[in-house]
Biopython code that builds the backbone (N, CA, C, O; Angstrom):
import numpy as np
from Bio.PDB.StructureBuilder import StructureBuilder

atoms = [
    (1, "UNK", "N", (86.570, -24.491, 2.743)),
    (1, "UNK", "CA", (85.856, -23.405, 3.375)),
    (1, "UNK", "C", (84.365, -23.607, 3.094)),
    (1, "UNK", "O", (83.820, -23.604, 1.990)),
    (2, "UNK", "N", (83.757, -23.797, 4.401)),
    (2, "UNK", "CA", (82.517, -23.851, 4.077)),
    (2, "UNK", "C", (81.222, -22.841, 3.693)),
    (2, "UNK", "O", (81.584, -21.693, 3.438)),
    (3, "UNK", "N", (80.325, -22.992, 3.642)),
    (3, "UNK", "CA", (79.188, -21.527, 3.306)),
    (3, "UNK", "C", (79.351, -20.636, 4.392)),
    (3, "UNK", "O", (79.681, -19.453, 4.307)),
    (4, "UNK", "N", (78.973, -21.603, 5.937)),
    (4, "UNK", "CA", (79.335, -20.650, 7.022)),
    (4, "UNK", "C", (80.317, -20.086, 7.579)),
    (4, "UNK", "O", (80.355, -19.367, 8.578)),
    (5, "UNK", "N", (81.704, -20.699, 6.387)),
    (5, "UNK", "CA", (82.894, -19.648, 7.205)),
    (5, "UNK", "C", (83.004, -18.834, 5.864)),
    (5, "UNK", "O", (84.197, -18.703, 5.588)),
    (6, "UNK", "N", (82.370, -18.375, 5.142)),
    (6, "UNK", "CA", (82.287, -17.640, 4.017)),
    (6, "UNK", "C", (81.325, -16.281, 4.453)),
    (6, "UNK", "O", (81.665, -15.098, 4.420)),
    (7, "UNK", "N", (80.098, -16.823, 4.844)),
    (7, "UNK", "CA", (78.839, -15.836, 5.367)),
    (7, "UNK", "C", (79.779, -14.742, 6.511)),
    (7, "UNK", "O", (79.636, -13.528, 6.365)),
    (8, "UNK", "N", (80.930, -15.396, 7.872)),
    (8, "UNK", "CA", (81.361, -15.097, 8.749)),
    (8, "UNK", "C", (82.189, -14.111, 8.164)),
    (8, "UNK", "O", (82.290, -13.021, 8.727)),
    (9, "UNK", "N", (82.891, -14.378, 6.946)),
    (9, "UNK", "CA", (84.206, -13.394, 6.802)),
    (9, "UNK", "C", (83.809, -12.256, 5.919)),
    (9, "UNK", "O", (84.469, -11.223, 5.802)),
    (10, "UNK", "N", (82.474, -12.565, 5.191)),
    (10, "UNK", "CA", (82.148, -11.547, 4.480)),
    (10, "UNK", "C", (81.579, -10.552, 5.460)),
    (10, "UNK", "O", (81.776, -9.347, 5.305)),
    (11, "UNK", "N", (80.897, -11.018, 6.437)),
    (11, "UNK", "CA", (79.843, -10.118, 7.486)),
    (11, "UNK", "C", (81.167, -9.901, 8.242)),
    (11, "UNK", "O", (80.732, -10.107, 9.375)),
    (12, "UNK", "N", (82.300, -9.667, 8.398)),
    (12, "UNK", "CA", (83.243, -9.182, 9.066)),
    (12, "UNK", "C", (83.625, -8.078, 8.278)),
    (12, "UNK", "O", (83.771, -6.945, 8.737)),
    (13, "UNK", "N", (83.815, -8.440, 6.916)),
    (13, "UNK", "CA", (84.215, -7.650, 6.128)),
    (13, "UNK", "C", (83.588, -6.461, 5.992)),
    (13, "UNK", "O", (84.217, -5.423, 6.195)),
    (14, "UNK", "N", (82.158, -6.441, 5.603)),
    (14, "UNK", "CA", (80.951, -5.482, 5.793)),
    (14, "UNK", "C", (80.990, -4.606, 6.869)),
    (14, "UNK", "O", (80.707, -3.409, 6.924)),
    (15, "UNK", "N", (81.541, -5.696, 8.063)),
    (15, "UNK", "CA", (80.913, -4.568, 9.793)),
    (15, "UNK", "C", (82.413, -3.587, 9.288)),
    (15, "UNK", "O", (82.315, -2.360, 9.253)),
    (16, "UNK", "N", (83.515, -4.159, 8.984)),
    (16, "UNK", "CA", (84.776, -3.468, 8.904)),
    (16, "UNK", "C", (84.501, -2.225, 8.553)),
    (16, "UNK", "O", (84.595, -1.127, 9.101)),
    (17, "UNK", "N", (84.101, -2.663, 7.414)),
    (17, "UNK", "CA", (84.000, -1.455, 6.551)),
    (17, "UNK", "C", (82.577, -0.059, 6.585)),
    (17, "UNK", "O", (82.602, 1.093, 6.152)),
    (18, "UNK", "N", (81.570, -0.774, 7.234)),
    (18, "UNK", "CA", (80.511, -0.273, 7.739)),
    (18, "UNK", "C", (80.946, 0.894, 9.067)),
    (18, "UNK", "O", (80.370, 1.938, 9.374)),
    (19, "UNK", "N", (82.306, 0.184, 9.744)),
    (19, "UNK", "CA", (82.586, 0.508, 10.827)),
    (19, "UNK", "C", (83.623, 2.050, 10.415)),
    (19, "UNK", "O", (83.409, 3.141, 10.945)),
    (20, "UNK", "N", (84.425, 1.866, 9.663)),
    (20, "UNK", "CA", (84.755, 2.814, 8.727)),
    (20, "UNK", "C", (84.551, 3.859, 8.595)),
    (20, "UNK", "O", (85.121, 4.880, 8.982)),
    (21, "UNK", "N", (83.301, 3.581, 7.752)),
    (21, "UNK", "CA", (82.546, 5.208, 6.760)),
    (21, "UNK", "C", (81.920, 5.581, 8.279)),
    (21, "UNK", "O", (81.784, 6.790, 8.468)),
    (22, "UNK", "N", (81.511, 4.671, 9.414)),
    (22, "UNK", "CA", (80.897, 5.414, 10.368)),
    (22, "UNK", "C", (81.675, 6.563, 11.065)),
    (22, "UNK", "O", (81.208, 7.606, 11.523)),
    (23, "UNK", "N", (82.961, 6.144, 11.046)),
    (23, "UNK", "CA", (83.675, 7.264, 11.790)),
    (23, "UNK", "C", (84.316, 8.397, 11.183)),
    (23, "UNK", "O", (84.815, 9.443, 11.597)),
    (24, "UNK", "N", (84.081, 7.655, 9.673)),
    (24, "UNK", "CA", (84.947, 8.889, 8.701)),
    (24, "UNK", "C", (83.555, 9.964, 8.917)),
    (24, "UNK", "O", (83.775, 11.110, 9.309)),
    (25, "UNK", "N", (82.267, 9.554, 8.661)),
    (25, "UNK", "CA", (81.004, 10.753, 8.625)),
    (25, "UNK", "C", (81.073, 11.321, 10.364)),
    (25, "UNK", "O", (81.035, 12.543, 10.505)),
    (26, "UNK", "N", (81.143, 10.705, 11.274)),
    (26, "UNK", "CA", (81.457, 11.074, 12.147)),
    (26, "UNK", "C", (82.420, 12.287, 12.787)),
    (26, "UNK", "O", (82.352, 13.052, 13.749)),
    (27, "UNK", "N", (83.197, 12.061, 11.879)),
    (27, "UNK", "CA", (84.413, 13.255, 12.117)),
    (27, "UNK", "C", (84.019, 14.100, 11.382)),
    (27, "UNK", "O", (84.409, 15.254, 11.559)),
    (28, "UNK", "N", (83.461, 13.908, 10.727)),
    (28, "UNK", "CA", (83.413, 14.999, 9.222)),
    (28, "UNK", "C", (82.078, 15.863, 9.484)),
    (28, "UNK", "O", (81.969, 16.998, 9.021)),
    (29, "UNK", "N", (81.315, 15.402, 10.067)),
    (29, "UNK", "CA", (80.016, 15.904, 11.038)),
    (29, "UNK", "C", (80.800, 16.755, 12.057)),
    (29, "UNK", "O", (80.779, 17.948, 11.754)),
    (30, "UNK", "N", (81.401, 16.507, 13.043)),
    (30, "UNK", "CA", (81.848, 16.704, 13.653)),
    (30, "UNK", "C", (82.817, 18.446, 13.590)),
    (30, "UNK", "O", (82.632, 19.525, 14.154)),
    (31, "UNK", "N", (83.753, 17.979, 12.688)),
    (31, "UNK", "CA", (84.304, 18.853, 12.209)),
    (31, "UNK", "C", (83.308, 20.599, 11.478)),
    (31, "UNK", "O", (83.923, 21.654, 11.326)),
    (32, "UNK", "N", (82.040, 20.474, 11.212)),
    (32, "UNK", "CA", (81.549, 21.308, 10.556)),
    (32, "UNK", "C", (80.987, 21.937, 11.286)),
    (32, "UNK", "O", (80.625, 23.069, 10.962)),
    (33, "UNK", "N", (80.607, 21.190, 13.062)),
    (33, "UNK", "CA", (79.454, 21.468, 13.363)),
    (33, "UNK", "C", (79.769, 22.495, 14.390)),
    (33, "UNK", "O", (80.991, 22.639, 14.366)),
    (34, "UNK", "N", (79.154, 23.397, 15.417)),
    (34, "UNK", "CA", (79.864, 23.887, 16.491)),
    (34, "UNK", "C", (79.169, 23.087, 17.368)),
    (34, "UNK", "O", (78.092, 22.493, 17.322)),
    (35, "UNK", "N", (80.207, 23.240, 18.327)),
    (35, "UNK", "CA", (80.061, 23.219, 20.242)),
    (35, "UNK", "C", (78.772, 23.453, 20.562)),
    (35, "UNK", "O", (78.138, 24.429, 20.162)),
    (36, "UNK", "N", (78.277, 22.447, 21.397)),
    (36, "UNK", "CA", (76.584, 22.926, 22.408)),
    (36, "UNK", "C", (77.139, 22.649, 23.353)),
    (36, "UNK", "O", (78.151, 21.950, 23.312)),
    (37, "UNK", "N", (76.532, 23.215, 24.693)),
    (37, "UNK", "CA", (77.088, 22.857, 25.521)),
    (37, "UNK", "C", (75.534, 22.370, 26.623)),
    (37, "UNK", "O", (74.511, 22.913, 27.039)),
    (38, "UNK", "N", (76.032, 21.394, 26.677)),
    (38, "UNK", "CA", (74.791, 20.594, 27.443)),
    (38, "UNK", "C", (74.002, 21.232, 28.642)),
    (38, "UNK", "O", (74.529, 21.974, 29.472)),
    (39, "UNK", "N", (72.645, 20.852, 28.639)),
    (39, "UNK", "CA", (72.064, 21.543, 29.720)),
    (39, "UNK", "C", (72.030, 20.676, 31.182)),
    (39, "UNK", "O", (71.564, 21.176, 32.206)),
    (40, "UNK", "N", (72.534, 19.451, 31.133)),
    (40, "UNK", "CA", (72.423, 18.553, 32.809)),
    (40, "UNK", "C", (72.662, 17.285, 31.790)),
    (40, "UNK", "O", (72.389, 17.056, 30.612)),
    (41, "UNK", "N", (73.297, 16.601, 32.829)),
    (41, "UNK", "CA", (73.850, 15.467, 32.495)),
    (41, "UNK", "C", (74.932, 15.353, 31.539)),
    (41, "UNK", "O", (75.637, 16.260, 31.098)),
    (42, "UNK", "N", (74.979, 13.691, 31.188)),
    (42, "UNK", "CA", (76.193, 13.463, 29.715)),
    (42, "UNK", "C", (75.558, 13.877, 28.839)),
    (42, "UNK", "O", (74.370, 13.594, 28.684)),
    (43, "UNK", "N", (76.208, 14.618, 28.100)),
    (43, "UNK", "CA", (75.454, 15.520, 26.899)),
    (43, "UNK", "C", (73.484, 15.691, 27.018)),
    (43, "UNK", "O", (72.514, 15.322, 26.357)),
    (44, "UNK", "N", (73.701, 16.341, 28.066)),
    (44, "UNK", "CA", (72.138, 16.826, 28.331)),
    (44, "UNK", "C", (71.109, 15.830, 28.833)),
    (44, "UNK", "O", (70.045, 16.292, 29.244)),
    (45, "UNK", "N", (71.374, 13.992, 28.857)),
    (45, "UNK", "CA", (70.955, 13.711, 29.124)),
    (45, "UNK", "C", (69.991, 13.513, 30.919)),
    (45, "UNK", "O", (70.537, 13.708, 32.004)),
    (46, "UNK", "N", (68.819, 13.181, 30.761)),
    (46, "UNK", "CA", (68.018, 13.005, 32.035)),
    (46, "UNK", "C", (67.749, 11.802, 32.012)),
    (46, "UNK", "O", (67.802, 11.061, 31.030)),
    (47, "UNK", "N", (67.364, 11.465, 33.373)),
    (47, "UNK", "CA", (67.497, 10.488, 33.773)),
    (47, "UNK", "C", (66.217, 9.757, 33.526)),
    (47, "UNK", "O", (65.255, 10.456, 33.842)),
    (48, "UNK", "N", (65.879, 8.539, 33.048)),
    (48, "UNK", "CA", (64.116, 8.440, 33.437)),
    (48, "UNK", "C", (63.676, 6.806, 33.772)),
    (48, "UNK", "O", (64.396, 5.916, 33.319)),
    (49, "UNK", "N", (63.106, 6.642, 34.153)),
    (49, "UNK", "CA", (62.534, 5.128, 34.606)),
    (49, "UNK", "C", (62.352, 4.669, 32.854)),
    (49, "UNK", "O", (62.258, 5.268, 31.783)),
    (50, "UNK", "N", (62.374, 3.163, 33.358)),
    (50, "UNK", "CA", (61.906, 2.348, 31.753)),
    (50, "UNK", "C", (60.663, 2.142, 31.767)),
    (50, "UNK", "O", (59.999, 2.141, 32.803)),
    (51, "UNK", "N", (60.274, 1.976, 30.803)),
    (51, "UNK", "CA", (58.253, 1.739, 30.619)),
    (51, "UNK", "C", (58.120, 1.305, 29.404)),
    (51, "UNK", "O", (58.268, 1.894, 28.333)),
    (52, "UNK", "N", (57.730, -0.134, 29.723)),
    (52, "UNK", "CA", (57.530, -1.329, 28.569)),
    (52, "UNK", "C", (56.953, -0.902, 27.580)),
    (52, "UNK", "O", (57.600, -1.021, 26.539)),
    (53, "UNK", "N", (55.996, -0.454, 27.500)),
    (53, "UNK", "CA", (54.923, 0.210, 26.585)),
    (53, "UNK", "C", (55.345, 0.908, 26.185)),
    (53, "UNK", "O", (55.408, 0.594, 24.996)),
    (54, "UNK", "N", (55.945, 2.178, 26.368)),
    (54, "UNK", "CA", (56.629, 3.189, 25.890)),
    (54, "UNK", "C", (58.018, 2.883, 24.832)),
    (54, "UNK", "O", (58.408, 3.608, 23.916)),
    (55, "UNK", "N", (58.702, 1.342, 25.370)),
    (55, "UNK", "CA", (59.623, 1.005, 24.589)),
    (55, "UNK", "C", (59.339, 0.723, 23.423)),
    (55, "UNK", "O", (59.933, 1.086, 22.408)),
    (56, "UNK", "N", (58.340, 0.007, 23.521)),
    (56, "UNK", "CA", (57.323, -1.083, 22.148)),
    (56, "UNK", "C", (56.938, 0.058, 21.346)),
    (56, "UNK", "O", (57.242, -0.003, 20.154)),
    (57, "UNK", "N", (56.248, 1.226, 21.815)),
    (57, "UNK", "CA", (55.970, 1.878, 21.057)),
    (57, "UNK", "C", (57.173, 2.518, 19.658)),
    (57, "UNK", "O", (57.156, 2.449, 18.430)),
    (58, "UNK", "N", (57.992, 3.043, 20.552)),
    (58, "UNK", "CA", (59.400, 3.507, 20.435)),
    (58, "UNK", "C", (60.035, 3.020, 19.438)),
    (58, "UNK", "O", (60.677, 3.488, 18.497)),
    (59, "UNK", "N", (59.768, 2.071, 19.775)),
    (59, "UNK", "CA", (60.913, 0.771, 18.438)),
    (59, "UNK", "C", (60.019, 0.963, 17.389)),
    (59, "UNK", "O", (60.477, 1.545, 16.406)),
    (60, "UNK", "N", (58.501, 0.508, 17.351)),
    (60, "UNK", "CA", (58.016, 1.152, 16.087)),
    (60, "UNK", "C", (57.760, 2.172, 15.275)),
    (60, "UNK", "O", (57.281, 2.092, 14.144)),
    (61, "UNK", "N", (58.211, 3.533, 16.087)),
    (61, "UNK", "CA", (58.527, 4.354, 15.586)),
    (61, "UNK", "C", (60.031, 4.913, 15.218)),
    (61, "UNK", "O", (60.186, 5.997, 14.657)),
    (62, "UNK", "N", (60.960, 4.179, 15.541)),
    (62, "UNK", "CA", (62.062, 3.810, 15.040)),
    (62, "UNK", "C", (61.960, 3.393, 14.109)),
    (62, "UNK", "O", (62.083, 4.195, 13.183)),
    (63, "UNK", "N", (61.678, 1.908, 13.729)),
    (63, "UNK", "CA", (61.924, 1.267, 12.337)),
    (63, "UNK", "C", (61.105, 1.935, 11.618)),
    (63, "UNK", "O", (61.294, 1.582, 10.454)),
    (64, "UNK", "N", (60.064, 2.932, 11.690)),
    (64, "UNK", "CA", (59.920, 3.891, 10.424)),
    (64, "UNK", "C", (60.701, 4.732, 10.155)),
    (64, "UNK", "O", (60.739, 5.100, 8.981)),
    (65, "UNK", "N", (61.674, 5.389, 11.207)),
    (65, "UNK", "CA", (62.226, 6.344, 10.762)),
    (65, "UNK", "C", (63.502, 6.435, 9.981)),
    (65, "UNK", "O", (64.150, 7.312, 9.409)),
    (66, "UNK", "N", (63.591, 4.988, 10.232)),
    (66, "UNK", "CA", (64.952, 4.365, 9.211)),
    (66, "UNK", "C", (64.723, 4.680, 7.797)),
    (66, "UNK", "O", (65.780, 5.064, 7.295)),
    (67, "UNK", "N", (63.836, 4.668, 7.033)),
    (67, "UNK", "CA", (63.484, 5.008, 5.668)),
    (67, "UNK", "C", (63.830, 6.353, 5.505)),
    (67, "UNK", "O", (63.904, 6.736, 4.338)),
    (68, "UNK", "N", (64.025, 7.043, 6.261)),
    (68, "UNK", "CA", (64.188, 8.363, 6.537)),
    (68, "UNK", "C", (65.365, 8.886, 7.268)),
    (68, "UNK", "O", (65.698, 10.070, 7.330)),
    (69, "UNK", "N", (65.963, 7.866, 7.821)),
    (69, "UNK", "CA", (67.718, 8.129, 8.474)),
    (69, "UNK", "C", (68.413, 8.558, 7.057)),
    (69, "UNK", "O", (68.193, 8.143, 5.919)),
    (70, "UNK", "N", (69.527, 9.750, 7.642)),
    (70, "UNK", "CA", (70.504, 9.637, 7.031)),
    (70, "UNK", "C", (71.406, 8.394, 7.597)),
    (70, "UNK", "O", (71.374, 7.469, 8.408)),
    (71, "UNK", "N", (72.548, 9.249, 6.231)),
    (71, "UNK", "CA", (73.483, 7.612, 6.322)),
    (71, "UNK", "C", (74.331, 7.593, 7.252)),
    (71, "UNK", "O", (75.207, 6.757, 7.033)),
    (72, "UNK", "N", (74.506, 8.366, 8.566)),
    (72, "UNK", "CA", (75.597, 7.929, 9.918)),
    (72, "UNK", "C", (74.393, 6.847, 10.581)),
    (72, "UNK", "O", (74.746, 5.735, 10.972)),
    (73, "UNK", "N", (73.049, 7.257, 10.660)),
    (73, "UNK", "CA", (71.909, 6.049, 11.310)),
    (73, "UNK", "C", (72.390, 4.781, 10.636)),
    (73, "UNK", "O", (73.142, 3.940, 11.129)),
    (74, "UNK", "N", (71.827, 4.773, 9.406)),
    (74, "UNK", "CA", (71.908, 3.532, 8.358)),
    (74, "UNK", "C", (73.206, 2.836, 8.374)),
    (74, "UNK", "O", (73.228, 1.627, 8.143)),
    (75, "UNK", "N", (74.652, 3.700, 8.710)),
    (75, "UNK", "CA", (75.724, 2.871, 8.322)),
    (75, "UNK", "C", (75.949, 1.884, 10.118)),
    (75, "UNK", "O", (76.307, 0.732, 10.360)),
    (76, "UNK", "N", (75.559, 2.965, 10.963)),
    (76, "UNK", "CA", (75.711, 2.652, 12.866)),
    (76, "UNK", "C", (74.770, 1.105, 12.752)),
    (76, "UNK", "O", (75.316, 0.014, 12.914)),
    (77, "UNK", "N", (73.518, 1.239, 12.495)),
    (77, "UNK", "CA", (72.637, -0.020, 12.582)),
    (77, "UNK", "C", (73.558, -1.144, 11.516)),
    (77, "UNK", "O", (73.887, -2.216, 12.024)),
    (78, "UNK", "N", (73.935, -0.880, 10.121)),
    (78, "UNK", "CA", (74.399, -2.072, 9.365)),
    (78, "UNK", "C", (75.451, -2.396, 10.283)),
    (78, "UNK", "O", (75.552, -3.618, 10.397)),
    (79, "UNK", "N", (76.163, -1.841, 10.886)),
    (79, "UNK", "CA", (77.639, -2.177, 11.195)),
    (79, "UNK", "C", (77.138, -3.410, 12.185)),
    (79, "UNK", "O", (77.450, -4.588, 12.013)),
    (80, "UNK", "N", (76.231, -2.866, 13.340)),
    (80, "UNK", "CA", (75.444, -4.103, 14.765)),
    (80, "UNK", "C", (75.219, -4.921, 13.660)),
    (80, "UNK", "O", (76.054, -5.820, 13.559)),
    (81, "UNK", "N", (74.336, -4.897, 12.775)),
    (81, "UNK", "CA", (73.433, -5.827, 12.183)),
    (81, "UNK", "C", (74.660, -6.917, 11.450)),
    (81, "UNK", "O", (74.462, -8.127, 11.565)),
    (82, "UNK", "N", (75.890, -6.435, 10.721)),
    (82, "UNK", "CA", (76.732, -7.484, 10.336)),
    (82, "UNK", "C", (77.735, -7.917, 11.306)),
    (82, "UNK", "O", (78.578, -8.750, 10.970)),
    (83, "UNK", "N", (77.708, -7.302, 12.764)),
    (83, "UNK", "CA", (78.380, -7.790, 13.519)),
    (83, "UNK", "C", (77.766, -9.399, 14.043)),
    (83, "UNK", "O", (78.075, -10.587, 14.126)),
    (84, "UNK", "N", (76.478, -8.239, 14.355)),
    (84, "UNK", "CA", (75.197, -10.164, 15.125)),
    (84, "UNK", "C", (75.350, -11.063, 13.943)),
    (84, "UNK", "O", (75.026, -12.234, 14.143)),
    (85, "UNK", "N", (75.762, -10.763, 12.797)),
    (85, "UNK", "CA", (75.681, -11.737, 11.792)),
    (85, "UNK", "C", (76.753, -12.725, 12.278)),
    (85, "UNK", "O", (76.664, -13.902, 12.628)),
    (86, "UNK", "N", (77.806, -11.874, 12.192)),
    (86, "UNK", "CA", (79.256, -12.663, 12.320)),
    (86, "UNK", "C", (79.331, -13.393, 13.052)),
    (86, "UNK", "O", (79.876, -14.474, 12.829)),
    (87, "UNK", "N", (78.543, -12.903, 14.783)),
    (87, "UNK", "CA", (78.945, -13.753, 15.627)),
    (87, "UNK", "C", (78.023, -14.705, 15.875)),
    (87, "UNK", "O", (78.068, -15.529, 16.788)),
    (88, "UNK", "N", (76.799, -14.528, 14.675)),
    (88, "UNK", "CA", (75.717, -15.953, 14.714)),
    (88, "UNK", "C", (76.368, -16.952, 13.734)),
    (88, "UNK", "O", (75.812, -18.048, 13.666)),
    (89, "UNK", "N", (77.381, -16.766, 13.017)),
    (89, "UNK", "CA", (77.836, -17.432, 11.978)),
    (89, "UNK", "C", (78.887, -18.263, 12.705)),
    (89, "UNK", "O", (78.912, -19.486, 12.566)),
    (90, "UNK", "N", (79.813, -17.568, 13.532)),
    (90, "UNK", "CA", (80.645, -17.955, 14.182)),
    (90, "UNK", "C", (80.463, -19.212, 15.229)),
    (90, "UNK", "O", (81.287, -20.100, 15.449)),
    (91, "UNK", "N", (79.312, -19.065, 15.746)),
    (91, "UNK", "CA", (78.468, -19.766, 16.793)),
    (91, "UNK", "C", (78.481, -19.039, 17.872)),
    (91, "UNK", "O", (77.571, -19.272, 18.667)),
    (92, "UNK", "N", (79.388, -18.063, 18.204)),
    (92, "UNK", "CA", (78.983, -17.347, 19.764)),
    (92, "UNK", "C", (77.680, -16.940, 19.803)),
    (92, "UNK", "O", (77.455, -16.337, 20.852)),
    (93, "UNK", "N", (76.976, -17.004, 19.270)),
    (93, "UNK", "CA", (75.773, -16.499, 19.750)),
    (93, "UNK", "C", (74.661, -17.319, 18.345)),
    (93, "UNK", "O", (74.358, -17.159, 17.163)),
    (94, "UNK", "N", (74.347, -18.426, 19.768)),
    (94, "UNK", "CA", (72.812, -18.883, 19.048)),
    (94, "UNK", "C", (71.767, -18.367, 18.744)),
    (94, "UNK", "O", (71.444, -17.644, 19.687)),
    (95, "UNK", "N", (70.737, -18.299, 17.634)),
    (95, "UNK", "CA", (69.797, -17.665, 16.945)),
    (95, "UNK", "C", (68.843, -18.915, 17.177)),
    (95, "UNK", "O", (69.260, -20.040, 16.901)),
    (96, "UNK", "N", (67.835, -18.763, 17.577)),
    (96, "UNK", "CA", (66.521, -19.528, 17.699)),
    (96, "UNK", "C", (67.032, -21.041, 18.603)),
    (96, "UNK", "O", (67.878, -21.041, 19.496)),
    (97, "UNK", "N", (66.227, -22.349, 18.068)),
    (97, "UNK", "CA", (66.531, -23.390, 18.544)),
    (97, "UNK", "C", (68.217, -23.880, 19.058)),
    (97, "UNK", "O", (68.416, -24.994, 19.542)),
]
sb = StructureBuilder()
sb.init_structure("model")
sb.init_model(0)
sb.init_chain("A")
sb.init_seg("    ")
for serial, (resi, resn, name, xyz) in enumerate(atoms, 1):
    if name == "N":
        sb.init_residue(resn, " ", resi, " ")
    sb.init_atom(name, np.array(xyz, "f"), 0.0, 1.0, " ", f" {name:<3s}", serial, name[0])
structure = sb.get_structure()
């Protein structure tokens, strides 16, 4: 077994379990909270054009607010983040060159 089928099964292991606590806080959120009932759209959402600038901005005010996520944010992002691991480890999906 090499490093990279080691890196693959651990970052499987992680998303597993990442994947987990996400749904156990999920329910458990869930369970406490009451009913809203949306004002238009899927859960209230509107509709809006994309705007590059507005995205860029966005994302950097995202990755600040991660220091500041609770842990359903923090566990949702680790879970993607050891998934892209897995499947860069795996080879489905090339990373750079």
């Amino acid at each position: 077994m090499t490093n990279v089928d080691i890196l693959f099964w651990v970052s499987i292991g992680l998303m597993v379990l990442s994947f987990l606590l996400l749904g156990h806080l999920i329910i458990a959120t869930t369970r406490r909270s009451s009913p809203t009932t949306p004002t238009s759209g899927i859960g209230g959402a509107q509709p809006q054009a994309l705007d590059v600038a507005t995205l860029v901005k966005d994302m950097g005010e995202l990755a600040a607010s991660f220091s500041k996520a609770g842990p359903v944010g923090t566990i949702a992002t680790l879970c993607v983040f050891f998934t892209l691991v897995a499947l860069a480890a795996s080879g489905v999906v090339k990373i750079g060159v």
